[in-house]
C-alpha positions as CSV (number, residue, x, y, z in Angstrom):
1,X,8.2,14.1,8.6
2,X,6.7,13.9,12.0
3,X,8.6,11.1,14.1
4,X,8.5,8.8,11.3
5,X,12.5,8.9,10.7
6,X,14.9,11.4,12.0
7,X,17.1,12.2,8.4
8,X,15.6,14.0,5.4
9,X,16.6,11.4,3.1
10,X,13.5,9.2,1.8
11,X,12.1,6.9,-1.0
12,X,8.8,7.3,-2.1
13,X,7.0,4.6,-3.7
14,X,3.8,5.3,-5.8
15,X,1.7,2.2,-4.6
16,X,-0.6,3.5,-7.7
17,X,2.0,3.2,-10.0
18,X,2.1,-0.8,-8.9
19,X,-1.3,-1.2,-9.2
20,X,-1.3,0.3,-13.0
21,X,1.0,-2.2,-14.1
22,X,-0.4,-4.9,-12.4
23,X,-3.6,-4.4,-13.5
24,X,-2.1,-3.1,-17.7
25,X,-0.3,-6.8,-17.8
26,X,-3.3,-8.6,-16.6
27,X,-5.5,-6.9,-19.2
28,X,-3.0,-7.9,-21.8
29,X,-2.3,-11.2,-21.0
30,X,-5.7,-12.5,-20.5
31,X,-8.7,-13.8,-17.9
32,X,-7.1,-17.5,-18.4
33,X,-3.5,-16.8,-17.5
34,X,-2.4,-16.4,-13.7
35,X,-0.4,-13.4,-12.4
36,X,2.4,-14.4,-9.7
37,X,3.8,-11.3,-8.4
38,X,7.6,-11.6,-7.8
39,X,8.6,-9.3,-4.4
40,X,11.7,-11.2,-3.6
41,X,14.7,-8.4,-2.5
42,X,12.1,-6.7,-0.6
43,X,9.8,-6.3,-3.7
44,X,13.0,-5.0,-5.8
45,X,13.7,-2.6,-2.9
46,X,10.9,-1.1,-2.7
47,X,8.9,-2.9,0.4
48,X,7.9,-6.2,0.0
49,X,4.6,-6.4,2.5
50,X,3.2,-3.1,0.9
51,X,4.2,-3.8,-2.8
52,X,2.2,-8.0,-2.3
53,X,-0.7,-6.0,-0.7
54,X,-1.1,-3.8,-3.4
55,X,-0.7,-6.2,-6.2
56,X,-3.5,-8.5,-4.9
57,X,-5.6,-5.6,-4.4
58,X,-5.1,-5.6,-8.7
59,X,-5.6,-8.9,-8.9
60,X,-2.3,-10.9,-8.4
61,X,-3.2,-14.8,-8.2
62,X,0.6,-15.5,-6.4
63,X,3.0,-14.1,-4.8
64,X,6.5,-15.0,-5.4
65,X,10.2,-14.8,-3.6
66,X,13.6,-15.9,-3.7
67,X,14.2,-17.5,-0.8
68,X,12.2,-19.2,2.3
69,X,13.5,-16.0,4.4
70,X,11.3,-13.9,2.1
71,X,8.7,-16.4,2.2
72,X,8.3,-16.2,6.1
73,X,8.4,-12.9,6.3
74,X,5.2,-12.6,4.0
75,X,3.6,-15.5,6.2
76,X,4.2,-13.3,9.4
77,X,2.9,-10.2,7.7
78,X,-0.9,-12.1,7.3
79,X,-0.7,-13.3,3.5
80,X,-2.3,-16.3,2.4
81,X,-1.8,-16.3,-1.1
82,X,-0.1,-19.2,-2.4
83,X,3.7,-18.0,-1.8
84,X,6.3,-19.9,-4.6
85,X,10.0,-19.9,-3.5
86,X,11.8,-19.4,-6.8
87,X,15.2,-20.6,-5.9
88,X,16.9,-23.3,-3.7
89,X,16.2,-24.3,-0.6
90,X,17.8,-26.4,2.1
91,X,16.0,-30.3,2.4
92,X,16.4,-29.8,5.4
93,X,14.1,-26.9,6.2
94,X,11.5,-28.6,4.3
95,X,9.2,-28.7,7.2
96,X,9.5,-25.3,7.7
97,X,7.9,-24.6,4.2
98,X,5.1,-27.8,5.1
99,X,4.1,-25.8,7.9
100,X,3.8,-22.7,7.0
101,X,1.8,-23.8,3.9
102,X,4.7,-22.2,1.2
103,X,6.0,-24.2,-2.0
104,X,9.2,-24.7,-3.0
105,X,11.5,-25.3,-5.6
106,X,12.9,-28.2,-6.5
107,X,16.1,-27.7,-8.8
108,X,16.8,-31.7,-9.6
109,X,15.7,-34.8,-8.2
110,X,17.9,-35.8,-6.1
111,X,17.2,-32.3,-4.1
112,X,13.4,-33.9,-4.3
113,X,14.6,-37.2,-2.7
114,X,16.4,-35.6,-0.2
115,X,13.7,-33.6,0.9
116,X,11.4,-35.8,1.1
117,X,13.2,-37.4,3.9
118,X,12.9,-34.1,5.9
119,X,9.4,-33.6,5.6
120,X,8.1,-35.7,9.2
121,X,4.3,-34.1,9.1
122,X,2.2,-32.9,5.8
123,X,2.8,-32.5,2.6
124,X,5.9,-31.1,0.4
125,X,4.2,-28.4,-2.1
126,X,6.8,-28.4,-5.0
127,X,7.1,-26.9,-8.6
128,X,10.3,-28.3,-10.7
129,X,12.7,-25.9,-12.2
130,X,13.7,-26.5,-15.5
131,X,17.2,-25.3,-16.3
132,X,16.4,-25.0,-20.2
133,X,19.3,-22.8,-21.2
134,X,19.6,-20.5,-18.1
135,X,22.5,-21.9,-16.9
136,X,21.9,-21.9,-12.7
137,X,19.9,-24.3,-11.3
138,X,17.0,-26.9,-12.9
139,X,16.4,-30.2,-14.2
140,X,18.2,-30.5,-17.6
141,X,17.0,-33.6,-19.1
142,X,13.1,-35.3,-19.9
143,X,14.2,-38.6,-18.4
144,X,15.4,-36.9,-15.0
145,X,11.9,-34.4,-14.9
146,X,10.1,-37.8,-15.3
147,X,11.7,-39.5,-12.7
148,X,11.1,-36.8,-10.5
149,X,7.3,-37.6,-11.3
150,X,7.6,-40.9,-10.6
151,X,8.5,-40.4,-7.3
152,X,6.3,-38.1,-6.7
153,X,3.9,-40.3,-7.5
154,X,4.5,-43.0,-5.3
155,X,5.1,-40.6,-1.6
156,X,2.6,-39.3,0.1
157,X,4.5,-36.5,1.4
158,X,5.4,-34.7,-1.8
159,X,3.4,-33.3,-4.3
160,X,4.6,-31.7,-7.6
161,X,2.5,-28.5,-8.5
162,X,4.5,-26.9,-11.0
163,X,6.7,-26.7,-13.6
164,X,8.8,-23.7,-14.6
165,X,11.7,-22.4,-16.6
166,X,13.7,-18.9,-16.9
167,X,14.4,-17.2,-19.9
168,X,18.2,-15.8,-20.6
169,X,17.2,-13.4,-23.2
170,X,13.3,-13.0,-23.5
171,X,14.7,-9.2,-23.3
172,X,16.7,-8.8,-26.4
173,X,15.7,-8.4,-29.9
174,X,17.2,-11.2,-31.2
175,X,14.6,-14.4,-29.9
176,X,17.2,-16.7,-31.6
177,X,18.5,-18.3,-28.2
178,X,14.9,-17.3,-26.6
179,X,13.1,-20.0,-29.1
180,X,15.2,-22.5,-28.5
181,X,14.9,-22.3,-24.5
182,X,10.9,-22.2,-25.2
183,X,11.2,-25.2,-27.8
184,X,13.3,-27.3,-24.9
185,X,10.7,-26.5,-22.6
186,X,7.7,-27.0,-24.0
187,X,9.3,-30.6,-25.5
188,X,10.0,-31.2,-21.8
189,X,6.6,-30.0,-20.4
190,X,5.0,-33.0,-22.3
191,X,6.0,-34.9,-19.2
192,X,3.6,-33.6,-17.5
193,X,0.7,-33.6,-19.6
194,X,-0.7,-37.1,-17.9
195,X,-0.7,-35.4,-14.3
196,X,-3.6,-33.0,-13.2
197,X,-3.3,-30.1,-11.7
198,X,0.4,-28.8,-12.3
199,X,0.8,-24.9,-13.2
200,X,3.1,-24.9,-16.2
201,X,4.9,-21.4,-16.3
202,X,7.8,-20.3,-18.2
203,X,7.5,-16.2,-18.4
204,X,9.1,-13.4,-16.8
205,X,8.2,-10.0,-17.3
206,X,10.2,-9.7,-20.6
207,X,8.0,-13.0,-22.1
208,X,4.5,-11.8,-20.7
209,X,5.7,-8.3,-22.4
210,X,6.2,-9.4,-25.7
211,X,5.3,-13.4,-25.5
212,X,1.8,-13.5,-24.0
213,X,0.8,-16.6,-26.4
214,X,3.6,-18.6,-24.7
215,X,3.0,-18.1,-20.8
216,X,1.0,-21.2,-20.8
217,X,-0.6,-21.0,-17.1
218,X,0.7,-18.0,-15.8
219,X,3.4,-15.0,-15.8
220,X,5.4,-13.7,-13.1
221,X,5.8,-10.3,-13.0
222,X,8.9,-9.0,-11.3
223,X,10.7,-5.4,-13.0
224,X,7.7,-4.3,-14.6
225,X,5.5,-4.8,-11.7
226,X,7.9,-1.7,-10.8
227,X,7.0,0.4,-13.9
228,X,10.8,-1.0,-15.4
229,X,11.5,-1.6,-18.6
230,X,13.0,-5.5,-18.7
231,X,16.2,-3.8,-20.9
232,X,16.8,-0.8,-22.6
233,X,16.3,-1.9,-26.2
234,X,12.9,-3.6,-25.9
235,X,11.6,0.1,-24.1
236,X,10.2,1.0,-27.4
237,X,7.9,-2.1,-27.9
238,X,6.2,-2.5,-25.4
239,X,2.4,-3.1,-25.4
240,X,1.6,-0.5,-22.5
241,X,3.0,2.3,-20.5
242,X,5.0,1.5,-17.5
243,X,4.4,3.4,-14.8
244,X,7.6,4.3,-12.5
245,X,7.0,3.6,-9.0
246,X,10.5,4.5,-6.7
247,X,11.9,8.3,-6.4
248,X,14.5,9.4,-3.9
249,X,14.8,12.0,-2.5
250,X,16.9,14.6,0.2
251,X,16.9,17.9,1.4
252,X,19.9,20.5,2.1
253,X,21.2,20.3,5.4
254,X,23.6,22.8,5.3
255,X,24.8,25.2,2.6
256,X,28.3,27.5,1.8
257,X,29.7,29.8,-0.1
258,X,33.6,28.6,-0.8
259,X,36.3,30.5,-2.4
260,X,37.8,30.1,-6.0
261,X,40.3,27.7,-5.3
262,X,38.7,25.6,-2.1
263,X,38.4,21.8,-2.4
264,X,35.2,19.6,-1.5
265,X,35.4,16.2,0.1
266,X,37.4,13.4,0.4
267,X,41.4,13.2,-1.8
268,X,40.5,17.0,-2.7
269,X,39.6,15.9,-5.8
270,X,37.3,18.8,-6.6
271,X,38.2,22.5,-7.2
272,X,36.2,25.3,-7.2
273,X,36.9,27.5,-10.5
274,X,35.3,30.5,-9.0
275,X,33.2,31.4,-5.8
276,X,30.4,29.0,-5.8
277,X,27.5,27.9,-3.2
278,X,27.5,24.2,-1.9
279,X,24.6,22.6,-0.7
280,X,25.3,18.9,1.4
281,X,22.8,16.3,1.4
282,X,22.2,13.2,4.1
283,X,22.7,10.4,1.8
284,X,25.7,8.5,0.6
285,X,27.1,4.9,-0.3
286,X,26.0,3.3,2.7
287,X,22.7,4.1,1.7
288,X,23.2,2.8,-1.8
289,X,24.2,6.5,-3.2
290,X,27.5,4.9,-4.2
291,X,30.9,6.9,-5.1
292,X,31.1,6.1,-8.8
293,X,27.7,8.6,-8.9
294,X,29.7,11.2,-8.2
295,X,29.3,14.1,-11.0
296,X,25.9,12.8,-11.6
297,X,23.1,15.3,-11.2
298,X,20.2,15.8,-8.7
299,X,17.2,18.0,-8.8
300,X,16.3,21.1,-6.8
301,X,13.7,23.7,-7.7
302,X,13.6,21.9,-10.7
303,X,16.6,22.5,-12.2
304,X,19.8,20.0,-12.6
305,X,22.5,20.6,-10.6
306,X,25.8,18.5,-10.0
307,X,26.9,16.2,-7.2
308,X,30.8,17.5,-6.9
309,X,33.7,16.0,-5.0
310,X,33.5,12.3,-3.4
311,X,30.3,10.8,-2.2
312,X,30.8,9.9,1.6
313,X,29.4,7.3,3.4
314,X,26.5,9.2,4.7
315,X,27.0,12.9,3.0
316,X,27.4,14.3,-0.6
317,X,27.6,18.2,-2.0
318,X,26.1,19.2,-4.4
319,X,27.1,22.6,-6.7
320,X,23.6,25.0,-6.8
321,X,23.3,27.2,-9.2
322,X,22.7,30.0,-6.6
323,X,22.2,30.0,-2.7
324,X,19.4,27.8,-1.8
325,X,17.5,27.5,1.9
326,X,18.9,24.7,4.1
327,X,15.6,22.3,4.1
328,X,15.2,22.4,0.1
329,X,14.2,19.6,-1.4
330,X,16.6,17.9,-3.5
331,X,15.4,14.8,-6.0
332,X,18.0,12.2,-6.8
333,X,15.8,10.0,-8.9
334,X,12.0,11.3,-9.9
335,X,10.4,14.4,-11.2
336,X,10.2,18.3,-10.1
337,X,8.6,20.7,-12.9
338,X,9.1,19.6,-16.4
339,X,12.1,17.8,-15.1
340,X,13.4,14.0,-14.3
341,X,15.8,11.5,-13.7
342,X,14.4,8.2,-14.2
343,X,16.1,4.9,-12.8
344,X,17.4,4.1,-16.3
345,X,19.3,7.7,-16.5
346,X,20.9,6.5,-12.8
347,X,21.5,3.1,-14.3
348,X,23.5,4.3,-17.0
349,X,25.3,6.5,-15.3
350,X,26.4,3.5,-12.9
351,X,27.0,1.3,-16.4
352,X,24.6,-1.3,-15.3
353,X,20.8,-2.9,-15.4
354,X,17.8,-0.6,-13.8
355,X,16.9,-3.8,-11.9
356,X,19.7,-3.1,-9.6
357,X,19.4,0.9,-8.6
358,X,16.1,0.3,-6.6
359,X,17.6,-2.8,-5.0
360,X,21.0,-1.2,-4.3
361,X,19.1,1.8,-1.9
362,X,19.6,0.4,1.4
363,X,17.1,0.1,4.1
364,X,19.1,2.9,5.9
365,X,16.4,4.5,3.8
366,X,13.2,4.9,4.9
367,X,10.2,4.0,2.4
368,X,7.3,6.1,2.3
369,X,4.1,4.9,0.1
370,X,1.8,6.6,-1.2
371,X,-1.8,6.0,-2.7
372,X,-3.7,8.8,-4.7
373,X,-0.4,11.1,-4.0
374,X,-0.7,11.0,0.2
375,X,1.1,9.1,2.3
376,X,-0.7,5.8,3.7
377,X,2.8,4.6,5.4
378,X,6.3,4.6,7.1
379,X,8.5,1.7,6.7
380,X,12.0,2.4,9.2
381,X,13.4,-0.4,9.4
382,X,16.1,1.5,11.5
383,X,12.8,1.3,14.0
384,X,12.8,-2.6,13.0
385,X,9.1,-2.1,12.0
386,X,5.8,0.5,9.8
387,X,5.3,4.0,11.2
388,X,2.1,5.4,10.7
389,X,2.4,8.8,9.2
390,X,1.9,11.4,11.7
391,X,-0.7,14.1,11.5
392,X,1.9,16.8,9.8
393,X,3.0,14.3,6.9
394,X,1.2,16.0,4.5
């Protein structure tokens, strides 16, 4: 790996893989209809800087985050996209947003008021959040979403530009509670009919997916932009084919023969029942590999072989099949040969969503992307900062 990163543990991230999907959802949902790409948690884990400049590059209109952190950090980088800040802010950090040109959310209006109090040079670039059903933070009734026009209307430092809402269950099969939420909202949207100018957007992934009549202005694409399914049970319907973009992968760093008999890792909890060889890897819950993955299985020569004893904070073993060279190449999510383990099959295993595997890998991990199968970049963030890949990254 050159002097990129000093550990044979890595993510790769298929920057093609991005692009497909961007590109598939903005064929299906149409010329008229805005894409905002969501990279908030570092682009779900998997680097936010590389994963915005790709989805432009396919034709992302926005770029959307969680938090004003996030938002800066995109600023820094050289974007100039409009940059959305989906959830709450502090009023008082208003200006920050003003002047580095990034909108905000504004979850009610007394949040507007208060801001608008904080905002000493420029203007205020907001889009309301509409709490329609979702339960976290929005404005819940048409009289309040008006008012918050009305002010608005009358300060010159505050300007609405949006209106949005999140869907609960845009992902499951029943659209019962999903038809309400959309009926609320668009009853409540009809406050801003009079007003030019305001981006009306209501779908996530799961809606642009299956809804693409109701995204009004625009979708933002968050898991799928990742080649994830929004839930297991809507996998089956969808209009295109997702494209995976994270693997992860190790390599043996040292490997043993033990005796019928000899324990492996922490408590003793596993047992050889005959002579076996063990392989260790460089990964383990501090990088996001946590302990209840233990007896899942990894890839090597592609063939699935179990994780055995504990995981460790930095280490896990691994029973091979036969002895293997220290340096092998060992795939904990991805494919080798006619094999793979996708980020579904690991979130399974951990009894949990997909969305949360990529963003659970910590940034103990270095991210290496890759476009038309070589690597373009580095990201250590160990190194605080992009490596470019050295001559023998091949």
């Amino acid at each position: 790996m050159g002097n990129s990163f000093y550990r044979d543990t890595w993510a790769e991230i298929d920057l093609d893989a991005i692009e497909n999907n961007v590109q598939s959802m903005k064929k299906h949902i149409g010329k008229n209809v805005k894409l905002i790409a969501v990279v908030k948690a570092n682009a779900y884990g998997h680097g936010d800087v590389e994963v915005a400049k790709i989805a432009i590059e396919a034709g992302a209109d926005m770029l959307a985050v969680a938090f004003l952190d996030e938002a800066l950090v995109l600023r820094h980088a050289g974007f100039d996209l409009p940059i959305l800040v989906l959830g709450a802010s502090r009023p008082s950090d208003v200006q920050i947003a003003i002047n580095h040109d990034i909108i905000l959310t504004s979850p009610s209006l007394q949040w507007l008021t208060a801001a608008e109090k904080h905002a000493e040079a420029g203007k205020l670039s907001v889009h309301l959040k509409l709490d329609t059903g979702m339960g976290r933070i929005g404005i819940r009734t048409e009289n309040e979403l008006l008012q918050a026009f009305e002010f608005a209307a009358g300060k010159q430092k505050v300007k609405i530009e949006g209106i949005f809402t999140h869907f609960a269950t845009a992902d499951e099969l029943d659209t019962t509670y999903f038809k309400k939420q959309y009926e609320r909202f668009t009853a409540m949207t009809r406050t801003a009919a009079e007003y030019e100018n305001v981006m009306i957007h209501c779908g996530n992934s799961a809606t642009g997916l299956r809804f693409p009549d109701k995204l009004v202005h625009a979708v933002r694409l968050g898991i799928s932009m990742y080649g994830l399914s929004p839930s297991r049970e809507i996998k089956d319907e969808l209009p295109f084919e997702l494209k995976e973009a994270f693997s992860l992968h190790s390599k043996l760093v040292h490997v043993k023969k033990i005796s019928k008999g000899d324990k492996v890792s922490y408590g003793a909890t596993y047992t050889a029942e005959k002579d076996e060889w063990i392989g260790t890897i460089p990964i383990g819950y501090a990088d996001g590999w946590i302990r209840r993955l233990k007896d899942s299985e990894v890839l090597i020569d592609g063939v699935r072989m179990p994780i055995v004893g504990r995981i460790c904070m930095d280490q896990c073993m691994i029973k091979l099949t036969s002895y293997k060279e220290v340096g092998t190449k060992v795939t904990l999510i991805g494919r080798q040969k006619e094999e793979y383990i996708s980020i579904d099959d690991v979130a399974e295993k951990l009894e949990t969503i997909n969305y949360e595997v990529p963003c659970t890998i910590t940034l103990r991990v270095p991210r290496m992307f890759l476009k038309n199968k070589s690597i373009i970049e580095v990201r250590n963030s160990l190194f605080c900062g992009k490596v470019q890949p050295g001559a023998d990254e091949e």
